[in-house]
C-alpha positions as CSV (number, residue, x, y, z in Angstrom):
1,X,75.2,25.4,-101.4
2,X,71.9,26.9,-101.2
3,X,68.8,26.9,-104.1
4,X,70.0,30.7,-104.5
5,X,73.5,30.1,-104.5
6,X,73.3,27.4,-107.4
7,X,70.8,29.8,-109.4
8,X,73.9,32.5,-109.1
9,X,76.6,29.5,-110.7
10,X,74.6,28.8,-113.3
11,X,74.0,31.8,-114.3
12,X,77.5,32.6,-114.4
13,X,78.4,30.0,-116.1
14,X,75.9,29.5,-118.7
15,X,75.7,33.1,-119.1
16,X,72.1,34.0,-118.1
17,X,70.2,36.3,-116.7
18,X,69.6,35.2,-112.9
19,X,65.9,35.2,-113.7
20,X,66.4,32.6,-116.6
21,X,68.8,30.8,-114.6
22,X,66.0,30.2,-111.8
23,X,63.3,29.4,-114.7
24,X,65.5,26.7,-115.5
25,X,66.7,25.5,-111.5
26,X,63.1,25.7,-110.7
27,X,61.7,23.4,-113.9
28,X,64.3,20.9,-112.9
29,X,63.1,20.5,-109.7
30,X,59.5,20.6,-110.4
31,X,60.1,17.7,-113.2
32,X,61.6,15.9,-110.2
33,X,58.7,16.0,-107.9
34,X,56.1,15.6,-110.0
35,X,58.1,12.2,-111.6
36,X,58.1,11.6,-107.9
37,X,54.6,12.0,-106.9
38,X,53.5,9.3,-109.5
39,X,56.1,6.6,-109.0
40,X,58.9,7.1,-111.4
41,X,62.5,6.7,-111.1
42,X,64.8,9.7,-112.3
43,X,67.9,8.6,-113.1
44,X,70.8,11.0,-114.2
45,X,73.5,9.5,-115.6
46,X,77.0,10.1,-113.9
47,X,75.2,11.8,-111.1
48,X,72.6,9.3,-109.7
49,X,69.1,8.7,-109.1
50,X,66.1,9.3,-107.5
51,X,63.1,6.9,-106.5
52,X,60.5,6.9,-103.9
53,X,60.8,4.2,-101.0
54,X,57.1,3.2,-99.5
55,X,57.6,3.4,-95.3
56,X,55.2,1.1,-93.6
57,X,52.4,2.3,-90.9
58,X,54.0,2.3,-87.3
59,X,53.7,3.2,-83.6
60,X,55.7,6.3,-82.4
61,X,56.1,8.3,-79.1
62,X,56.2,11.9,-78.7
63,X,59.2,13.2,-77.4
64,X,57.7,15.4,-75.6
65,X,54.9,13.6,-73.5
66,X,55.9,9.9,-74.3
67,X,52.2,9.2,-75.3
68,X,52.5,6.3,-78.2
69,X,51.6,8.4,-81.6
70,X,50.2,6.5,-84.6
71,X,52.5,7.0,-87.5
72,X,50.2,5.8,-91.2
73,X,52.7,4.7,-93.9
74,X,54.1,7.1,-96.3
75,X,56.6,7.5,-99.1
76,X,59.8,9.2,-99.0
77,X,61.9,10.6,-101.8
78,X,65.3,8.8,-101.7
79,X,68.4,9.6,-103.6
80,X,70.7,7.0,-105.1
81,X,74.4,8.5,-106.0
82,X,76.4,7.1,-109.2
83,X,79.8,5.4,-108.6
84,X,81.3,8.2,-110.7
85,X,79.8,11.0,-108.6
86,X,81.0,9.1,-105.3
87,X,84.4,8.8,-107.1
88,X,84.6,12.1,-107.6
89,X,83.8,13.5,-104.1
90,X,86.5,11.0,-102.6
91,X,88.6,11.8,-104.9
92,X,88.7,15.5,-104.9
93,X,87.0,16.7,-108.0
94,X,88.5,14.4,-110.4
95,X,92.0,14.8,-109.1
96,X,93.8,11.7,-108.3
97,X,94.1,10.4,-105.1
98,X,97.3,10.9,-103.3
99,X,99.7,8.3,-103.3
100,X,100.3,5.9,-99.5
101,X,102.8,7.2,-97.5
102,X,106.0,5.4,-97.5
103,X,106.9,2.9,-95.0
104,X,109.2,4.6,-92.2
105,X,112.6,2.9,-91.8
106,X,113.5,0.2,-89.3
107,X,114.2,1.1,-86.1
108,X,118.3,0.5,-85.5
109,X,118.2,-2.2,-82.6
């Protein structure tokens, strides 16, 4: 699903115009990345959350030439999923999971 795509679903189904639906997609991620940018954790119940993880300074190589590259430390965003939105993707949407197959029959010796 793209940004555009999910701007089109809620829009159907909050019944917006598209331009109000993206007002409201693009807010939500702005809050998100600003919260990020300073430190703070954003956590969303039932879906998960998001924190920043602090990568330490390191020596690379480029691919390309092999020559060692000096990588300084950084943070990257990270994303944390709920147990009920991992329960839901393995479970298909909410449905429940099928039952185990049933054992085949001896074999007649």
């Amino acid at each position: 699903m793209t940004k555009a795509d999910l701007i089109d679903e809620v829009s159907k189904l909050a019944e917006l115009t598209r331009k109000d639906s993206e007002v409201i997609v693009e807010t939500i991620f702005d809050s998100i990345v600003r919260s990020l940018r300073v430190g703070d954790k954003i956590e969303i119940r039932g879906f998960g959350s998001f924190r920043t993880r602090q990568r330490k300074p390191r020596v690379g190589r480029n691919p390309k030439t092999g020559e060692r590259v000096e990588v300084p430390a950084k943070k990257i965003p990270f994303f944390k999923p709920s147990k009920e939105l991992k329960d839901l993707v393995n479970t298909g949407g909410g449905q429940a999971p099928a039952p185990p197959a049933a054992p085949a029959p001896p074999a007649p010796a």
